[in-house]
VEXNU-139875 format. One line per 8 residues: number of its first residue (from 1); their letters; for each residue x, y, z of C-alpha. Coordinates in steps of 0.1 Angstrom, whole numbers, plus 5000, padded with zeros to 4 digits. Layout:
NUM	A	X:Y:Z  ...
This chain:
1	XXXXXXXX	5000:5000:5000  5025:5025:5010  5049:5013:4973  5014:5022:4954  5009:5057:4974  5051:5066:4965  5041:5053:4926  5009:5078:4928
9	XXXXXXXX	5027:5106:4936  5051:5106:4908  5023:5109:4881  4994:5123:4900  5001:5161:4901  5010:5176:4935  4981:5199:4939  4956:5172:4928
17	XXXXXXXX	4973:5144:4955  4968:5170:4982  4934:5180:4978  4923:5141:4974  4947:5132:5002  4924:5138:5031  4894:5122:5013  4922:5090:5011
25	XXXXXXXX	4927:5087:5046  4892:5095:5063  4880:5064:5042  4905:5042:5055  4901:5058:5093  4864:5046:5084  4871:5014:5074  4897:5005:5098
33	XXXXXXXX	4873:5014:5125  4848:4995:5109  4868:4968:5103  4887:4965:5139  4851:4969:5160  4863:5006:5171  4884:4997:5192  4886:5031:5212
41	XXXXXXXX	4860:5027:5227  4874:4997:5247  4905:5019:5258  4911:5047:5277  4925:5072:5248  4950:5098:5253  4960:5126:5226  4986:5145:5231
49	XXXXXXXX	4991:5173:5206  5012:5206:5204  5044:5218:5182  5068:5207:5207  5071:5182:5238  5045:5157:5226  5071:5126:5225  5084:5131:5260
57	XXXXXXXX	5053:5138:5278  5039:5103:5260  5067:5087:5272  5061:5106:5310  5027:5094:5303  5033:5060:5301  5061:5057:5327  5039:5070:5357
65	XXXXXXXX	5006:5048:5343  5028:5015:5342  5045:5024:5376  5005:5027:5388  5003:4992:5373  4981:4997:5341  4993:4980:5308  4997:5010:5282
73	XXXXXXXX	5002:5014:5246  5018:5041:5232  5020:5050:5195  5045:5083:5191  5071:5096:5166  5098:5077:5187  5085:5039:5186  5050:5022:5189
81	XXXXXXXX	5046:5001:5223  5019:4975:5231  5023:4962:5263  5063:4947:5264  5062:4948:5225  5085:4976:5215  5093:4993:5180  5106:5018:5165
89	XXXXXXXX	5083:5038:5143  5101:5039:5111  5074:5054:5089  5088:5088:5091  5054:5101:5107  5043:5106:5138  5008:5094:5134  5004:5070:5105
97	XXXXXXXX	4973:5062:5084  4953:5040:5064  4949:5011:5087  4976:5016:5109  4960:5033:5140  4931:5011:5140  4953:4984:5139  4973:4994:5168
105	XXXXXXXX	4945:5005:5188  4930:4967:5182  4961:4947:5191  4961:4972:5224  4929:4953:5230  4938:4923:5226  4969:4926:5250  4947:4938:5277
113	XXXXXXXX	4957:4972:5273  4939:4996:5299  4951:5028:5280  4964:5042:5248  4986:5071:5245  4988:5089:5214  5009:5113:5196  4984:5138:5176
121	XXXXXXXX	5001:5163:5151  4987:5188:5123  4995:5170:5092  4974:5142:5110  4944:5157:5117  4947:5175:5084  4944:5147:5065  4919:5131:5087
129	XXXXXXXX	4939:5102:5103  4926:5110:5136  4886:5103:5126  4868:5076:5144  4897:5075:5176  4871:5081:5203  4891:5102:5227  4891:5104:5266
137	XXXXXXXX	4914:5131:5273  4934:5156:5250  4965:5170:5262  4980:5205:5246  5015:5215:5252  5023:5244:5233  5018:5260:5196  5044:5277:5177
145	XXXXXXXX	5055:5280:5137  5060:5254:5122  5049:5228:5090  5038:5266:5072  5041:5255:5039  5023:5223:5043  4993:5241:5056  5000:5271:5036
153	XXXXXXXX	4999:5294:5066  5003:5297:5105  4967:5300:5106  4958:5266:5090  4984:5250:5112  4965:5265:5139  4936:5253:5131  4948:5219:5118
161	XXXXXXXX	4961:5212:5162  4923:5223:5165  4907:5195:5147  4917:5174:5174  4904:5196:5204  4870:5190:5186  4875:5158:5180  4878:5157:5216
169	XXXXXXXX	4843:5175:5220  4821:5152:5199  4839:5120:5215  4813:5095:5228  4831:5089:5258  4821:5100:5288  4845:5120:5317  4862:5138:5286
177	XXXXXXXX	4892:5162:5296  4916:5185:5282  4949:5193:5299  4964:5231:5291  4997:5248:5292  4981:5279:5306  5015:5294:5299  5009:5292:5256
185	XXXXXXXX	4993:5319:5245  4970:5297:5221  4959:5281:5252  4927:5298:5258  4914:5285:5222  4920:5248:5233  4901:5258:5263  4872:5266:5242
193	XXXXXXXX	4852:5238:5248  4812:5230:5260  4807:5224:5295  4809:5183:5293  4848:5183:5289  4869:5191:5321  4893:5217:5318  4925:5214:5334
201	XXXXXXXX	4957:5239:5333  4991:5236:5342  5018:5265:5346  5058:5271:5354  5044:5282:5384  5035:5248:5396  5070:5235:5397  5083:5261:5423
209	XXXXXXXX	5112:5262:5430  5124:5248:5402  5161:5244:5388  5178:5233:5354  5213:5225:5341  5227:5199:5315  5222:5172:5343  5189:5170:5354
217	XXXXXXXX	5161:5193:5367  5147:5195:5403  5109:5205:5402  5085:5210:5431  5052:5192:5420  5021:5193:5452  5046:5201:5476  5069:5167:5465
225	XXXXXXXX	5105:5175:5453  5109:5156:5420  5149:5150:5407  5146:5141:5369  5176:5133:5349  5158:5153:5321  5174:5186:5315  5158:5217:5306
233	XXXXXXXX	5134:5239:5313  5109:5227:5284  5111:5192:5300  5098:5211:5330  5070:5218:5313  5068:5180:5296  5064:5166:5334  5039:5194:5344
241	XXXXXXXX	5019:5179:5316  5021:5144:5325  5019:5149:5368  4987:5169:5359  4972:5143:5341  4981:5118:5366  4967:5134:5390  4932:5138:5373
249	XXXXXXXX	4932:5100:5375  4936:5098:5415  4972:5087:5413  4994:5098:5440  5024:5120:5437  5045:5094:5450  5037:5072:5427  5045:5102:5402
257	XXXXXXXX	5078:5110:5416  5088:5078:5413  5082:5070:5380  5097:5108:5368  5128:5098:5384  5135:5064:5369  5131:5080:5335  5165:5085:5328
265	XXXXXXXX	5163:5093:5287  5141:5097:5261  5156:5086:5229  5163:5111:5205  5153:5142:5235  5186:5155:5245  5198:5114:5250  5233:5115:5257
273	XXXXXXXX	5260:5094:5240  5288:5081:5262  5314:5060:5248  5339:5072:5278  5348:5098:5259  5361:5128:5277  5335:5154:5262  5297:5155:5262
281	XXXXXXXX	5273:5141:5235  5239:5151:5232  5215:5142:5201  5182:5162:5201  5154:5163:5173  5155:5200:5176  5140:5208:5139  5117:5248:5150
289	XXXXXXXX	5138:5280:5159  5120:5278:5190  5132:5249:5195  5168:5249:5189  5167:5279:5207  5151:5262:5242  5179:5233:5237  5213:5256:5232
297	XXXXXXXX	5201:5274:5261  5197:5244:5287  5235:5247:5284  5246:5281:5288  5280:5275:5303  5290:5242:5279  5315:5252:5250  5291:5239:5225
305	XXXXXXXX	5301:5221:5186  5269:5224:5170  5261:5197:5139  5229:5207:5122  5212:5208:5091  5177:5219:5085  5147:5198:5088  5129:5189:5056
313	XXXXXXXX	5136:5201:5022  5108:5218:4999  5092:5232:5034  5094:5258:5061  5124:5273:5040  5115:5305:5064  5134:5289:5095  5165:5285:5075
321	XXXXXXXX	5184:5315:5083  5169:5319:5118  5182:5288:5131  5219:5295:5113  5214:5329:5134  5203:5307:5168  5236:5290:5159  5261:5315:5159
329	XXXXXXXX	5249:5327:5184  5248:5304:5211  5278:5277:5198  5315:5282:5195  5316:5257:5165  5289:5252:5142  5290:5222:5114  5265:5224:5086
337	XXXXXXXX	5255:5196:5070  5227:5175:5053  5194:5162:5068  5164:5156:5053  5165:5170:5016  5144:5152:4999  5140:5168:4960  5152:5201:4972
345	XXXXXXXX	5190:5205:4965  5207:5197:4995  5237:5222:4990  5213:5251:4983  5195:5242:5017  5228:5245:5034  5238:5277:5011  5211:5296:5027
353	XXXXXXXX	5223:5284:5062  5258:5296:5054  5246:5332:5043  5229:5340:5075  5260:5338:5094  5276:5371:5102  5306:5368:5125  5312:5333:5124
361	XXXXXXXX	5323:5309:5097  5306:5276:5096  5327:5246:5087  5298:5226:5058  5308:5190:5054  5277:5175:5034  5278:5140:5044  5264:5135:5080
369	XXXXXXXX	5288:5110:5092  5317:5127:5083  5302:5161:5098  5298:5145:5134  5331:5127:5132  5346:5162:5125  5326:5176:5156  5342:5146:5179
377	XXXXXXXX	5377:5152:5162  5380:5190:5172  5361:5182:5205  5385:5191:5234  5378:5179:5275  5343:5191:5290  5333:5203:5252  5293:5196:5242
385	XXXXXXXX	5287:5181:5206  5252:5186:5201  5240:5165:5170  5205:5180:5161  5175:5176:5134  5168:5139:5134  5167:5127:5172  5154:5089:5160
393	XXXXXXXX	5140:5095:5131  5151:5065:5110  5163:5077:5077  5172:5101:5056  5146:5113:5029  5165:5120:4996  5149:5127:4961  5125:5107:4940
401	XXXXXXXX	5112:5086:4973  5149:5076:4978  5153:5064:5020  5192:5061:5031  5190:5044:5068  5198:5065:5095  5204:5066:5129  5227:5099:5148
409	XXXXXXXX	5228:5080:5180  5240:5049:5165  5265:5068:5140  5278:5086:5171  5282:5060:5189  5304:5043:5163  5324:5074:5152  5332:5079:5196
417	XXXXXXXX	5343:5040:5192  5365:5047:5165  5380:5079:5179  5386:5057:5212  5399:5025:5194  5377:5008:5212  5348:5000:5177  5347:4960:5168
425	XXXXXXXX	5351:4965:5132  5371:4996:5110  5341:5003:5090  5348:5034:5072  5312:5037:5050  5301:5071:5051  5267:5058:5056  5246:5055:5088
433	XXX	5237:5024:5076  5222:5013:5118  5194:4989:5117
């Protein structure tokens, strides 16, 4: 199915496959709900939706419900869980369609799942995959720019993260609620909603006192010091999302707290790499402004090598120069390099990277691997590398459909082996070729 959709594009024309597209996918959603017996209404469904943060709250999500003892699934851009079945989502979307979340939601059944967490995103609800997912609760974590030439303006997107608040509305389940940033200042549109949902909030304020570095965070949650190994003050806001939740369900802070602090990474969220090398490694999917922004800034005293590229060729070409900018400014060495081009030329993307810079001159080696061996090779004691774009996304998207495997955690891993001597095998492929 997915080998006929790649074959449809090339001779249907864009315009005409994009206005069909969402017609596509709410008949499947149909179908597959038809088909599977809806199986969200034998779950307790949660969304989560928002530009940034929705993969680590899921996972915060699901770490404090299975520390309360439910069984969980969890479908996000990261991996799709079922119980102790584990995988990593390698469709290069968040929130897959035709059959796919029916499917999931079914064999969560079937397991003896209690709950199902998913991750919601624009292009999703845009094209209708979210149709027929009965939801208990939404949660919203924030709303920034981002996906603008998809939806063909900030608006749309807007609107798009919408959909799923009032998908949330006309849901036949009963004790509906929808969880806030109070913070956002979209929030008060999500709050828009008829008397039958709950409406909860969360805020900074919450966590008082609060403290970040590049080590962990220390929040105050109810009165209850938490100590997470997640740095940053966005992650703050991640386990304000989750704890509130929680909380909604009757589950006790110490049972929160606990499951917070055993969460040590979230693959592809600021997840350090350590090889015993004698600098730091981190590898973020930091792919917004806003975003790379919040991340350089968790570590204001590191010496920072920065390795980035830009998120998606043929879209959000705005965001270019602002992240080279974001660069300069907060890193000591930045590395340009390629990412996800896909039939945009790759060097261009870069070129308009490079022009933005003003007092700094950024090193551009095109090929990934050789760009974060580069960063490791110039990387003195107590240094950061920060490896940024991809987190765990699987591949990287090239032209005419073409899918090179990919994985920056792997890759650094095995360029920090080789630095050290310590690799298995002298493979020298410029590839990231990690399955």
């Amino acid at each position: 199915m997915e080998t006929l959709l790649r074959i449809l594009k090339l001779f249907i024309p864009k315009k005409v496959f994009r206005f069909f597209q969402p017609y596509y996918h709410l008949m499947f959603a149909r179908i597959g709900s038809l088909w599977y017996g809806n199986p969200s209404r034998k779950l307790y469904v949660i969304g989560i939706t928002g530009t940034k943060g929705k993969s680590t709250t899921s996972e915060l999500v699901a770490a404090i419900l299975e520390e309360a003892g439910h069984t969980v699934a969890l479908s996000s851009t990261i991996h799709h869980k079922i119980a102790d079945s584990d995988v990593p989502n390698k469709h290069k979307m968040s929130m897959p369609g035709r059959f796919f979340m029916q499917h999931f939601l079914s064999t969560a059944v079937k397991e003896d799942c209690g709950f199902a967490i998913i991750e919601m995103t624009s292009e999703g609800a845009a094209q209708n995959r979210h149709r027929f997912i009965e939801l208990d609760t939404l949660i919203f974590t924030n709303l920034s720019p981002e996906h603008i030439e998809s939806h063909g303006s900030f608006e749309n997107y807007r609107d798009a993260k919408l959909l799923l608040r009032d998908a949330l509305t006309t849901s036949s389940k009963k004790d509906r609620k929808i969880i806030v940033n109070s913070d956002d200042e979209y929030s008060n549109l999500f709050l828009e909603v008829p008397d039958t949902v709950e409406k909860l909030t969360y805020s900074i304020k919450q966590a008082e006192p609060y403290a970040t570095n590049g080590r962990g965070t220390l929040v105050t949650f109810e009165k209850t010091s938490i100590h997470s190994p997640l740095p940053g003050r966005f992650n703050i806001y991640n386990m304000l999302a989750a704890a509130t939740f929680a909380r909604s369900l009757g589950i006790p802070v110490e049972v929160i707290k606990k499951a917070i602090e055993k969460k040590e990474v979230v693959k592809g969220r600021v997840e350090r790499v350590d090889e015993g090398q004698k600098f730091d490694v981190i590898v973020d999917y930091a792919h917004t402004a806003d975003s790379l922004e919040k991340l350089y800034s968790s570590f204001p005293n590191a010496r920072k090598i920065c390795v980035l590229g830009n998120c998606g060729g043929g879209r959000d070409t705005w965001k270019r120069p602002e992240m080279a900018r974001i660069a300069e400014k907060h890193c000591h060495e930045v590395i340009l390099t390629n990412e996800d081009p896909y039939d945009e030329d790759p060097d261009a993307i870069v070129q308009q990277m490079k022009d933005a810079f003003e007092s700094k001159e950024p090193k551009v080696i095109m090929d990934r691997r050789l760009a974060i061996r580069h960063a490791f090779e110039h990387a003195q004691a107590n240094d950061l590398v920060l490896i940024t774009g991809k987190g765990t996304d699987p591949y990287i998207m090239e032209a005419r459909g073409k899918r090179t495997p990919w994985s920056d955690e792997g890759v650094a891993r095995e360029e920090l082996q080789k630095l050290l001597g310590t690799t298995k095998e002298d493979d020298a492929s410029s590839n990231g070729n990690i399955e």
